[in-house]
C-alpha positions as CSV (number, residue, x, y, z in Angstrom):
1,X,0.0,0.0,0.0
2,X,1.7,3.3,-1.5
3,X,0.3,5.8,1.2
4,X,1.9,8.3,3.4
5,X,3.2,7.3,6.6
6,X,1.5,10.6,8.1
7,X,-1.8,9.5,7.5
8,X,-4.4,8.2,9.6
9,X,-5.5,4.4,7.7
10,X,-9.1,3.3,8.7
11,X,-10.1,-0.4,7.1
12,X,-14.1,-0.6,7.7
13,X,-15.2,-4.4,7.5
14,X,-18.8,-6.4,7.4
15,X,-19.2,-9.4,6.5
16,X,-19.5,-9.4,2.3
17,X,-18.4,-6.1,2.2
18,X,-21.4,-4.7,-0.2
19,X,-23.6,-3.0,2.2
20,X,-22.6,-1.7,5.5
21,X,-18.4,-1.2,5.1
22,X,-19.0,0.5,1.9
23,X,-21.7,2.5,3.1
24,X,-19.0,3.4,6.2
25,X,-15.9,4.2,3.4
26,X,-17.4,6.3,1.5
27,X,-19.3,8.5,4.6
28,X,-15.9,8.4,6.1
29,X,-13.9,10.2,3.0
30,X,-16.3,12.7,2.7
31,X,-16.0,13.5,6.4
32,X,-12.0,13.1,5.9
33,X,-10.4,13.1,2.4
34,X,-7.2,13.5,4.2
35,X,-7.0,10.0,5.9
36,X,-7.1,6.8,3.9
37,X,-10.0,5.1,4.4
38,X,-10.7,1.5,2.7
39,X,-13.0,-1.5,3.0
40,X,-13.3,-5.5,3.3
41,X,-15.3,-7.7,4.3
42,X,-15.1,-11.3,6.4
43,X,-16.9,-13.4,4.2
44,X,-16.2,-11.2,0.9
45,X,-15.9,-12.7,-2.3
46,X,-13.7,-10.0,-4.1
47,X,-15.1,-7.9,-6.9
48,X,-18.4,-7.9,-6.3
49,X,-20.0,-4.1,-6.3
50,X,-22.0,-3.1,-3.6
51,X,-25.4,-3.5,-3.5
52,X,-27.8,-1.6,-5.5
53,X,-29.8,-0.5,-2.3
54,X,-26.7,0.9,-1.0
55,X,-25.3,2.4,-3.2
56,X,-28.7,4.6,-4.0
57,X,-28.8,5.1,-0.4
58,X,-25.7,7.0,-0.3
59,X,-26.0,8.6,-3.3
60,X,-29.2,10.3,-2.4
61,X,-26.5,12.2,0.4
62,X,-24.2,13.2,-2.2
63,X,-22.2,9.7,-1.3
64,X,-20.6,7.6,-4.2
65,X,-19.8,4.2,-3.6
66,X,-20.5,2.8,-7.5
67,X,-16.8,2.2,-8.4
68,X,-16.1,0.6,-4.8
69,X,-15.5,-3.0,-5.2
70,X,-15.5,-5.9,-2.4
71,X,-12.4,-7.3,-1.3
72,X,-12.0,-9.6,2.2
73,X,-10.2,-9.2,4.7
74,X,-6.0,-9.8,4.6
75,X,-3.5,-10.5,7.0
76,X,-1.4,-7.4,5.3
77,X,-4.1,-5.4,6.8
78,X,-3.3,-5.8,10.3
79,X,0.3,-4.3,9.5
80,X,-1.1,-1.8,7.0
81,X,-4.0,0.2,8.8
82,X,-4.2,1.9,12.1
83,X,-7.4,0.7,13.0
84,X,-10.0,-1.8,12.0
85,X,-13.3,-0.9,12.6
86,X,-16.0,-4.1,12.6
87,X,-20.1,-3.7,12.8
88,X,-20.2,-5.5,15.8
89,X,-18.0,-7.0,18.9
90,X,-18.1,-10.7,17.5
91,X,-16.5,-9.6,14.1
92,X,-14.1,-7.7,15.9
93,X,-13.4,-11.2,18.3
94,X,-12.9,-12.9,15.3
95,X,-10.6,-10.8,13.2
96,X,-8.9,-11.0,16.4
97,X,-8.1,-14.7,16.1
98,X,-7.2,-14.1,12.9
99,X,-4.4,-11.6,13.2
100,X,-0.9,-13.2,12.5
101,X,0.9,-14.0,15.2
102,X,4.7,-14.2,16.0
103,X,5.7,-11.2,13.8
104,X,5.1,-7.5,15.5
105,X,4.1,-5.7,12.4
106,X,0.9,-7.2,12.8
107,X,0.4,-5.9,16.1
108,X,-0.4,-2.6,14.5
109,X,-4.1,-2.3,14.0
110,X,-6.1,-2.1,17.0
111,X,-9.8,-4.1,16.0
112,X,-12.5,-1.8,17.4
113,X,-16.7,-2.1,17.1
114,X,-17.5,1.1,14.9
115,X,-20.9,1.0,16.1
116,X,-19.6,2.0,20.0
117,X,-18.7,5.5,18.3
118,X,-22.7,5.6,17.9
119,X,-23.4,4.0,21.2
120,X,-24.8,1.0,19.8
121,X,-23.7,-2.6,20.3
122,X,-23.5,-3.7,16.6
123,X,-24.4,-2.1,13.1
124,X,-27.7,-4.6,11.6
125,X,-26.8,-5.7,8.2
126,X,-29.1,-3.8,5.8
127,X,-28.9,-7.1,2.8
128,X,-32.4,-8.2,1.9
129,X,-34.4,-5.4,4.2
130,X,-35.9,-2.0,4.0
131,X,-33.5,-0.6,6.3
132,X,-30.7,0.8,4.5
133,X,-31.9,4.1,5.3
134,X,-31.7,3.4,9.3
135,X,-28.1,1.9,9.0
136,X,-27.0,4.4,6.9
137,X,-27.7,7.1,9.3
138,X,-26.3,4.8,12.3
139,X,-23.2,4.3,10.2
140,X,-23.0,8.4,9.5
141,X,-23.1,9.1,13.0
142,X,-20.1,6.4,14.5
143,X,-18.3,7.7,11.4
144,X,-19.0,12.0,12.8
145,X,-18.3,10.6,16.5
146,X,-14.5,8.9,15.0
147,X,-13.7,11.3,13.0
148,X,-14.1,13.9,15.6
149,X,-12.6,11.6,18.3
150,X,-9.4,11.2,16.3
């Protein structure tokens, strides 16, 4: 990853990485073009667009995510971002056990629960609902609450 040491590196993950973590990139670089702010999900395939839902979601708020395209989740990304921000405290348990081990780069990334910056215990996954408006707006505000935290 070709970015400056100086800036702050936020990884957003869900699970396919279509709806919520795209959603949460593109709400973050709006609120701060100056950090670099990517996505992934756990269970993501790797290519895949988000989904149509979301992305008119956020494009109703000025918000595009068209061109983002899911990737999953990579043990380079433990060394590579600052922090790693899941939708909910068993995603972040897991990615846990799935940081490398025995090598201190890795160390790096603290795994945090994005949806604590909105004082909520997880982020619902919007996929086959009506509620991509709701998580959108829960999303928006963890993403204000970081960005002015940090």
């Amino acid at each position: 990853m070709a970015v400056s040491e100086n800036k702050i590196k936020i990884l957003f993950v869900c699970s396919a990485n279509i709806c919520r973590s795209p959603m949460a990139e593109g709400i973050m670089r709006e609120l701060r073009p100056d950090w670099f702010v990517d996505s992934a999900g756990i269970c993501a395939i790797g290519g895949d667009a988000p989904d149509k839902h979301a992305i008119a979601c956020a494009a109703q708020r000025g918000v595009d995510i068209s061109t983002l395209r899911s990737r999953p989740v990579f043990a380079e990304d433990f060394a590579n971002f600052d922090l790693i921000l899941t939708m909910d405290d068993d995603s972040a348990d897991y990615l846990e056990l799935r940081r490398p081990l025995g090598d201190e780069r890795y160390q790096r990334a603290k795994v945090d629960n994005l949806a604590a910056y909105a004082q909520e215990r997880f982020i619902p996954n919007p996929y086959g609902s009506s509620d991509f408006d709701k998580v959108y707006q829960l999303i928006e505000k963890a993403c204000q609450n970081l960005a002015q935290s940090l």
